[in-house]
N, CA, C and O atoms as a GROMACS GRO file, in nm:
protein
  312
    1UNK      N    1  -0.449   1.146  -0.060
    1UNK     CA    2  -0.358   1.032  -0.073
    1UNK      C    3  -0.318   1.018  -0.219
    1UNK      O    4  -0.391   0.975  -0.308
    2UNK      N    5  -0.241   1.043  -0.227
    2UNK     CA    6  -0.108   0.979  -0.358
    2UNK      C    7  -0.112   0.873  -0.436
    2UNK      O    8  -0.053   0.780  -0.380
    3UNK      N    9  -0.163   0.834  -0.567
    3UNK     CA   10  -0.148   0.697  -0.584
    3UNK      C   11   0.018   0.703  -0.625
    3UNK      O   12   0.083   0.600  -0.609
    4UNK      N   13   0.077   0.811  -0.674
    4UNK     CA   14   0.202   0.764  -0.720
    4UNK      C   15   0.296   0.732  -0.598
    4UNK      O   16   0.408   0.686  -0.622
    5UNK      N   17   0.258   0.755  -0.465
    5UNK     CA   18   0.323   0.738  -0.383
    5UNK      C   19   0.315   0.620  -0.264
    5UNK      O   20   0.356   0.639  -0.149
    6UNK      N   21   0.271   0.530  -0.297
    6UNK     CA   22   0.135   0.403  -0.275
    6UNK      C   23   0.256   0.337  -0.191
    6UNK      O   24   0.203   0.251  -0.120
    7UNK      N   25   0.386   0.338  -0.168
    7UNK     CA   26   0.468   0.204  -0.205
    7UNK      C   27   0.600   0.294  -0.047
    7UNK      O   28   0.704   0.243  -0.004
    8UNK      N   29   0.535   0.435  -0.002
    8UNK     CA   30   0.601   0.495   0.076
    8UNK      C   31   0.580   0.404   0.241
    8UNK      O   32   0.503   0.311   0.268
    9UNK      N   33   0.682   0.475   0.328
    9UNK     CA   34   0.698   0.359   0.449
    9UNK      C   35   0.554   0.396   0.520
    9UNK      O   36   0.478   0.320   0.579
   10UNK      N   37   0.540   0.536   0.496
   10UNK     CA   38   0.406   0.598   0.576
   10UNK      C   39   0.307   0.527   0.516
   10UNK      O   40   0.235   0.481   0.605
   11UNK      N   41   0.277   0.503   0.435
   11UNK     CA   42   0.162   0.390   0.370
   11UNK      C   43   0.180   0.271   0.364
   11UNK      O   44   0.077   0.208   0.336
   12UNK      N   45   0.280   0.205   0.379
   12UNK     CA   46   0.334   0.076   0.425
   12UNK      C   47   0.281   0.024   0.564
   12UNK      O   48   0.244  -0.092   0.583
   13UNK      N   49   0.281   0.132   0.666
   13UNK     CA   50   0.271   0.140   0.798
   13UNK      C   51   0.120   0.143   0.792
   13UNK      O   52   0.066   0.056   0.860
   14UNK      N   53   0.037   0.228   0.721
   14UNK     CA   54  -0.120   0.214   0.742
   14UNK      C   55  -0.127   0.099   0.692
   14UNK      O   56  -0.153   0.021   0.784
   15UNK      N   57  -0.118   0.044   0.592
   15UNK     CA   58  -0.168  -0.107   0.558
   15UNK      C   59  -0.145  -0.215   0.626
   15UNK      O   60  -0.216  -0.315   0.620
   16UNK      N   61  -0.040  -0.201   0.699
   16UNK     CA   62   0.036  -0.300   0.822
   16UNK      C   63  -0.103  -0.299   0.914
   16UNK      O   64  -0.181  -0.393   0.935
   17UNK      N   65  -0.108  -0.165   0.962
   17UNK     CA   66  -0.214  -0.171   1.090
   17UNK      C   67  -0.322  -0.176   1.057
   17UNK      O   68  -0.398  -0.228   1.139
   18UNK      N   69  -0.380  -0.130   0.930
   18UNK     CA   70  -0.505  -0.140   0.884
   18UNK      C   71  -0.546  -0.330   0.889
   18UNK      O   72  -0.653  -0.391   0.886
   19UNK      N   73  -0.460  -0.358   0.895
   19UNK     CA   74  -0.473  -0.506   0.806
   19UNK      C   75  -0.488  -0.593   0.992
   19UNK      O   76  -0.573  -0.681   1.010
   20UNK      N   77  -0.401  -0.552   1.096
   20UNK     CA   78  -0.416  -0.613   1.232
   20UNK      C   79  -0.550  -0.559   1.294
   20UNK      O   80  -0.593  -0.626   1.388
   21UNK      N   81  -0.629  -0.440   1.254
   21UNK     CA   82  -0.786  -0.390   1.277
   21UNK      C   83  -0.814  -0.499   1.205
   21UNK      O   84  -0.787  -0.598   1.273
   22UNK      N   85  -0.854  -0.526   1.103
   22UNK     CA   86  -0.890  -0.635   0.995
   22UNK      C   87  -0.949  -0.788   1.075
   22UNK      O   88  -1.058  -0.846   1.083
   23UNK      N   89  -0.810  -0.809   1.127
   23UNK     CA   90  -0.808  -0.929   1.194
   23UNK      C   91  -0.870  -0.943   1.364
   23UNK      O   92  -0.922  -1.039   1.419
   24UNK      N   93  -0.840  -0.812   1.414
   24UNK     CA   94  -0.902  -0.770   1.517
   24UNK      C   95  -1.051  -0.782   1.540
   24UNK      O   96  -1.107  -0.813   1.645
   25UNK      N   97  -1.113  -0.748   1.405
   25UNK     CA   98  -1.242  -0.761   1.388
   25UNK      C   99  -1.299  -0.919   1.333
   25UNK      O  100  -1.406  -0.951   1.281
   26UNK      N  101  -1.205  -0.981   1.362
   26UNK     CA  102  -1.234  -1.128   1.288
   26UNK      C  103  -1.231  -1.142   1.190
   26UNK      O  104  -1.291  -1.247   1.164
   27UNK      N  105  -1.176  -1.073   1.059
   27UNK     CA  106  -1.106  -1.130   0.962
   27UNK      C  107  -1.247  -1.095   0.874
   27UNK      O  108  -1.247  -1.171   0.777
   28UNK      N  109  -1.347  -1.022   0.872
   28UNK     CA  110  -1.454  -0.954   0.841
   28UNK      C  111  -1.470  -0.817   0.735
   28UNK      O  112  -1.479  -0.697   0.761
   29UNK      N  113  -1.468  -0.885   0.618
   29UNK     CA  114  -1.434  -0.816   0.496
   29UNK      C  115  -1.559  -0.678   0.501
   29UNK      O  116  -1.649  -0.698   0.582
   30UNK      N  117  -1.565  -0.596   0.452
   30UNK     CA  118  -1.623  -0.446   0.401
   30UNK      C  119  -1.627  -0.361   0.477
   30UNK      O  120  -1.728  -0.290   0.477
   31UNK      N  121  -1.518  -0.336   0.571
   31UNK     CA  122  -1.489  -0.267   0.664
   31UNK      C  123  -1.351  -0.199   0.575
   31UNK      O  124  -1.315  -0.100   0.639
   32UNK      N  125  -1.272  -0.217   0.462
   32UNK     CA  126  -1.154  -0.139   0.460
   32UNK      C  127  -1.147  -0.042   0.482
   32UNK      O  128  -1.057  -0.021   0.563
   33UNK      N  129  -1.238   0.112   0.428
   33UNK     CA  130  -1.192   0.192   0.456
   33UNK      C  131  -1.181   0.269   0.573
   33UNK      O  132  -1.122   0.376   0.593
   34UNK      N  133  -1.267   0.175   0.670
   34UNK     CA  134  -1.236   0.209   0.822
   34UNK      C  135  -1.134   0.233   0.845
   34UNK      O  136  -1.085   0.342   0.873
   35UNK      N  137  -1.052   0.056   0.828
   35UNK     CA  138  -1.005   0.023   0.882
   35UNK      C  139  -0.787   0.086   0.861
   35UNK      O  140  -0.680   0.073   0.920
   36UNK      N  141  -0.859   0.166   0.711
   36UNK     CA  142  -0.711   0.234   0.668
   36UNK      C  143  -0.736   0.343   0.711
   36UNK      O  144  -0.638   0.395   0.765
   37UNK      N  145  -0.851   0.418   0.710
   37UNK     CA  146  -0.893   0.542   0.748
   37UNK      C  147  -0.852   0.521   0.923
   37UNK      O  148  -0.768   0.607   0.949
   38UNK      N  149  -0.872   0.467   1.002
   38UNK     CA  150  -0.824   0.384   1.158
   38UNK      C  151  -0.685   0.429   1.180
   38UNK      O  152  -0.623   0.517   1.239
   39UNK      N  153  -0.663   0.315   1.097
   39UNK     CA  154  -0.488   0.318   1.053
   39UNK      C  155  -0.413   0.491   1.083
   39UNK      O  156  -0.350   0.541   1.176
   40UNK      N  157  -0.456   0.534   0.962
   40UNK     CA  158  -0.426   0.658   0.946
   40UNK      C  159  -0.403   0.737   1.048
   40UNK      O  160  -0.297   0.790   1.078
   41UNK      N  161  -0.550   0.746   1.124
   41UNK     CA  162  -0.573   0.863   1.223
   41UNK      C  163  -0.502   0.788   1.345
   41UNK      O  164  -0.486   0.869   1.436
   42UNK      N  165  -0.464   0.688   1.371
   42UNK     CA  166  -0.374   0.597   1.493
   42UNK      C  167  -0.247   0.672   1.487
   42UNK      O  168  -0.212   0.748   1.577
   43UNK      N  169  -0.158   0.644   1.350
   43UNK     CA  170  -0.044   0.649   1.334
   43UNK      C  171  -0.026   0.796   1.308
   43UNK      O  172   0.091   0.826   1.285
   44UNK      N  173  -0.123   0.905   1.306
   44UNK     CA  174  -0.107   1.027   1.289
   44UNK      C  175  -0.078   1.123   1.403
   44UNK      O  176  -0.012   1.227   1.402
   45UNK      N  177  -0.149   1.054   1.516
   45UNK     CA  178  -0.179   1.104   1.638
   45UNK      C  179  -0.032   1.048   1.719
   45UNK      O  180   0.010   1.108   1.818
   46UNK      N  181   0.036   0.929   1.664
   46UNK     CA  182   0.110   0.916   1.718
   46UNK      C  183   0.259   0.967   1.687
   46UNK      O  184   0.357   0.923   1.746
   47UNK      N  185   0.265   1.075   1.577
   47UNK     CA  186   0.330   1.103   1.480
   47UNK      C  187   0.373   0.973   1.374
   47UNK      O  188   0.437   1.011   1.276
   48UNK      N  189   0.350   0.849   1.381
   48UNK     CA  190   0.411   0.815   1.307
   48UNK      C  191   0.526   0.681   1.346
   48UNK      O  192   0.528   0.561   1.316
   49UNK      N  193   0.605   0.758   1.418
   49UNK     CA  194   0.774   0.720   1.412
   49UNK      C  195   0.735   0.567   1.503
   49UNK      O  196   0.830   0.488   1.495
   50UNK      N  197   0.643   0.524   1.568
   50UNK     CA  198   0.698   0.368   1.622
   50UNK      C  199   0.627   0.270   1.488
   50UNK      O  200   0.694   0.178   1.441
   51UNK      N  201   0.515   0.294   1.447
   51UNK     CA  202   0.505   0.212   1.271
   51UNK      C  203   0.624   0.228   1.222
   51UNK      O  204   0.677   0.123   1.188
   52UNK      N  205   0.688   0.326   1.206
   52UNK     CA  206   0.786   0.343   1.040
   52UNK      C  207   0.864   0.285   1.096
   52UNK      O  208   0.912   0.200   1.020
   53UNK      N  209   0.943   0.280   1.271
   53UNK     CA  210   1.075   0.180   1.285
   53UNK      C  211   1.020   0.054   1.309
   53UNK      O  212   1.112  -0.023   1.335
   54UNK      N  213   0.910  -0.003   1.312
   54UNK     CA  214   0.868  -0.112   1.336
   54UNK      C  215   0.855  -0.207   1.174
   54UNK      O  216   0.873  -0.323   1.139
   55UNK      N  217   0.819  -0.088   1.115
   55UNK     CA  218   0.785  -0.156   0.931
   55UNK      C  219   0.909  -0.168   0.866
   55UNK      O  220   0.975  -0.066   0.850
   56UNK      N  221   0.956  -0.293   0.821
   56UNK     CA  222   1.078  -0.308   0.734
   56UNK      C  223   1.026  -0.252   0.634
   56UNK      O  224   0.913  -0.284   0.597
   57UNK      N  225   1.116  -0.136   0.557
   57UNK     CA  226   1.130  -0.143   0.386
   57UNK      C  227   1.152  -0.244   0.320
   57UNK      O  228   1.181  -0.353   0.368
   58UNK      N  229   1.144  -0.230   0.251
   58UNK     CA  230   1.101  -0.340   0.139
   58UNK      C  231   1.120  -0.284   0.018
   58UNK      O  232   1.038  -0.195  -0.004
   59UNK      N  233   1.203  -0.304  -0.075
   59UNK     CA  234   1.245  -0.246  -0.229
   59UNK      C  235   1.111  -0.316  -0.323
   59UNK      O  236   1.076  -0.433  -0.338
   60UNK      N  237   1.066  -0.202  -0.370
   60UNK     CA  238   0.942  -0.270  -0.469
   60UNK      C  239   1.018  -0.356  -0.595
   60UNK      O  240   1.140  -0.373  -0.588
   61UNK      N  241   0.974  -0.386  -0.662
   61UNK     CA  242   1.016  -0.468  -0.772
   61UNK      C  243   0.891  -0.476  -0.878
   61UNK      O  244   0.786  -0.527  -0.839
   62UNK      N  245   0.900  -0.433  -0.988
   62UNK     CA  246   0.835  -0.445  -1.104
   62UNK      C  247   0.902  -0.473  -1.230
   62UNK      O  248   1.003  -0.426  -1.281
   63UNK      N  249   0.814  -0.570  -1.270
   63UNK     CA  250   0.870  -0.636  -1.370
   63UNK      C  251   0.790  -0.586  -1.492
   63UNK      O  252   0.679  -0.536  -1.471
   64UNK      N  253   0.847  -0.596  -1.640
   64UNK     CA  254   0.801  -0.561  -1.757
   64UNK      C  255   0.727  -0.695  -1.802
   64UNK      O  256   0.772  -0.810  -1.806
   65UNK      N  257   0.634  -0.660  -1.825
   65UNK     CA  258   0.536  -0.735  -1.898
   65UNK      C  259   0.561  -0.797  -2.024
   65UNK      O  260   0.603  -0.727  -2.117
   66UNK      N  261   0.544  -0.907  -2.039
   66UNK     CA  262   0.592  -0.953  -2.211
   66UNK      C  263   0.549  -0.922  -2.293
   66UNK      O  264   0.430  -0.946  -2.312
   67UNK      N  265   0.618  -0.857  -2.377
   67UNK     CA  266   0.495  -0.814  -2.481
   67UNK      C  267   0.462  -0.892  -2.594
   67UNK      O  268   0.548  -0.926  -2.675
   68UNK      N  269   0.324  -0.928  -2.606
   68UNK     CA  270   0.269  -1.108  -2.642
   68UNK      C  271   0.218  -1.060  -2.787
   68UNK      O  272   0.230  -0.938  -2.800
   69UNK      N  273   0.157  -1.133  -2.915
   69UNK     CA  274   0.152  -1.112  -3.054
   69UNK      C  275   0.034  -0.983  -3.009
   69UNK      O  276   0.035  -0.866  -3.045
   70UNK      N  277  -0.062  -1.054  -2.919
   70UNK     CA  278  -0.177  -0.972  -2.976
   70UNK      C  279  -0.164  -0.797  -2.946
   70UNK      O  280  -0.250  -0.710  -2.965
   71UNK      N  281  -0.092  -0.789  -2.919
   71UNK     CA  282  -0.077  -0.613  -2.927
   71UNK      C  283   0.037  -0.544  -2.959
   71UNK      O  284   0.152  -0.553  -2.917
   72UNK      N  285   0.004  -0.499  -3.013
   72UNK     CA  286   0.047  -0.439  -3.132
   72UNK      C  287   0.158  -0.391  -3.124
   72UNK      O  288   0.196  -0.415  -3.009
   73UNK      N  289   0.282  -0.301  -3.211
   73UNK     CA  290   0.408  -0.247  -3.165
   73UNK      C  291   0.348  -0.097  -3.176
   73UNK      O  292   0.272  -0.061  -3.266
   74UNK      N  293   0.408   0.003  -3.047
   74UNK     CA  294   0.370   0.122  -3.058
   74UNK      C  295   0.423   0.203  -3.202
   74UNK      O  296   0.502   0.172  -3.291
   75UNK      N  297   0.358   0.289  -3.182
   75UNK     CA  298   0.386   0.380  -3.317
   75UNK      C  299   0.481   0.507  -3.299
   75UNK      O  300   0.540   0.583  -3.376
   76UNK      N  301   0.468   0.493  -3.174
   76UNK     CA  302   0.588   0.556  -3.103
   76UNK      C  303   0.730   0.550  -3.159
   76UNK      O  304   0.793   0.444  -3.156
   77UNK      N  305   0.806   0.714  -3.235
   77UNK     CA  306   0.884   0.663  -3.297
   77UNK      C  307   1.015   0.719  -3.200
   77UNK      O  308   1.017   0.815  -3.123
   78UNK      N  309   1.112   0.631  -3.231
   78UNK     CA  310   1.214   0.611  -3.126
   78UNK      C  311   1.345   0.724  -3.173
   78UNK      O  312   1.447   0.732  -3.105
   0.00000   0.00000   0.00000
């Protein structure tokens, strides 16, 4: 698994279902990596395709951080 790719519909879709196991189990925390590992092997077997048309995209959004006194300006020359 990808962290640079964290934000794809196929991982969108495990966290969706990982997260309804979650609740399935009563809302019963230290179970995650079951429950993405679950996820996974569900939506694998099923190829996939009824999560991904079921999961809206969603455009990520990241914002720049302010850059505040206490650190410093890079030395990085431009």
């Amino acid at each position: 698994m990808s962290k640079s790719n964290d934000s794809s519909p196929l991982n969108e879709a495990i966290a969706k279902r990982a997260y309804e196991l979650y609740l399935q189990r009563g809302s019963v925390s230290g179970h995650e990596l079951d429950d993405w590992l679950e996820a996974e092997a569900e939506l694998s077997r099923s190829g996939g395709e009824e999560a991904l048309d079921a999961a809206p995209v969603q455009p990520v959004v990241r914002r720049r951080a302010a850059r505040s006194e206490s650190h410093p300006p890079s030395n990085r020359r431009v």
